[in-house]
N, C-alpha and C positions, 0 to 999 in steps of 0.2 A: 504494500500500500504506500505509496508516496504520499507526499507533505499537502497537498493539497487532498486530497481523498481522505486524509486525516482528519482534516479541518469541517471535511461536509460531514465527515461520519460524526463527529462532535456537536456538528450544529443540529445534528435533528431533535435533539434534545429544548432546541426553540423553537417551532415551527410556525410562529408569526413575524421568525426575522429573516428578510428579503437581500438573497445577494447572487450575485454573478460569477460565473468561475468557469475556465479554462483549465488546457495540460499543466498550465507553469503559475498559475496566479487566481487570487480569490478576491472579492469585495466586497463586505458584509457593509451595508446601507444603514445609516441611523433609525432608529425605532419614531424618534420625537424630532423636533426642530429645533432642538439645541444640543444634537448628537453632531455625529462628525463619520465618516465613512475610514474605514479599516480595512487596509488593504497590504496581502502577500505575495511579491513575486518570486519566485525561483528560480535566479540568473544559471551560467555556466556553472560559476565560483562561489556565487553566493545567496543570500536571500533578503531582498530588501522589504523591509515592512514599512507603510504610510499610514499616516493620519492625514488626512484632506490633504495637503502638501507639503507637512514635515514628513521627514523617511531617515530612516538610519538602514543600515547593509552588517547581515550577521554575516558569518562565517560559519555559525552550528546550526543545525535545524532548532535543537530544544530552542537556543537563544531567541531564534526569530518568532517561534511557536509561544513563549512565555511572552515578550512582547505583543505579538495579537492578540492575545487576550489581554493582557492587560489592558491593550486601547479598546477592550469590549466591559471594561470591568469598573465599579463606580470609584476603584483609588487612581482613576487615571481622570484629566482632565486639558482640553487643548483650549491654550491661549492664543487667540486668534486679531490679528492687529490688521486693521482697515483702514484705507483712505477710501474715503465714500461707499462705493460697495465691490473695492480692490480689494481682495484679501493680499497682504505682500510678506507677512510676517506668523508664523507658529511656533508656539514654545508648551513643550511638554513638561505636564508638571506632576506630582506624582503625592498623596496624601501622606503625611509623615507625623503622626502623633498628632492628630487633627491638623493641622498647619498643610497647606500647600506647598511645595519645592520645584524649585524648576529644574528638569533634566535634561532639557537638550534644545536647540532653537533652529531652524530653517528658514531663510527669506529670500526675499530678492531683491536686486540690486536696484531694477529699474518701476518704481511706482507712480501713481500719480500724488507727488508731497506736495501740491498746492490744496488737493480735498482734506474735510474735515477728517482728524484721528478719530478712531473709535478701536475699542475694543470687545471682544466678544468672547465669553468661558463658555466651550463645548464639551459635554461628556455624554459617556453612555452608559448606561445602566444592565447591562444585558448580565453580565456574572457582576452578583452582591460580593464585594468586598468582606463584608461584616459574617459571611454565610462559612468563612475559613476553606473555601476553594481554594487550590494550588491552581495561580496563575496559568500554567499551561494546561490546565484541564478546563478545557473551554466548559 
């Protein structure tokens, strides 16, 4: 079974949550409108996992697999930085003894910096944090 046939045989366990998937890649779609889409693909070498358009690149499957859920899970939550309705900016941030942390940031170089800033906190709810799931057990 490869890494993505993992991830479908995992999700049947929600079956009002709507996603897309191919041979090499998966993209599990927000439930609400203030979720964020989660997404796995599985390069040559590697396995890049996204949040709307932050993405880090594992090298182990477990790593990239414990990241996907986590971006499915309520201790995860994406920081989302706008110029009018440009998103240019995501930073992930991770629950830490109640407190928010931030773990990691992706943007882009070229936005429109004359429109109004705005910020938006996206998360998804899909595995309860509080319920003592291991991360990679979607």
């Amino acid at each position: 079974m490869n890494t993505i046939e993992k991830v479908k045989a995992k999700l049947q366990k929600y079956p009002h949550v709507k996603y897309e998937s191919d041979r090499n890649s998966i993209s599990v779609f927000p439930t609400s409108g203030d979720g964020f889409t989660v997404s796995l693909t599985i390069n040559p070498d590697s396995y890049t996992v996204s949040f709307n358009s932050w993405h880090e690149d594992f090298q182990s499957e477990d790593e990239a697999l414990n990241c996907f859920a986590f971006g499915l899970s309520s201790d995860c939550r994406l920081k989302e930085y706008r110029r009018g309705n440009f998103a240019y900016k995501w930073t992930v941030e991770s629950k830490e003894h109640e407190k928010w942390a931030e773990d990691g940031t992706t943007g882009l170089f070229l936005f429109p910096f004359w429109m109004r800033k705005d910020v938006r906190y996206l998360h998804n709810d899909l595995i309860d944090a509080e319920s003592g799931a291991d991360n990679g057990d979607i």
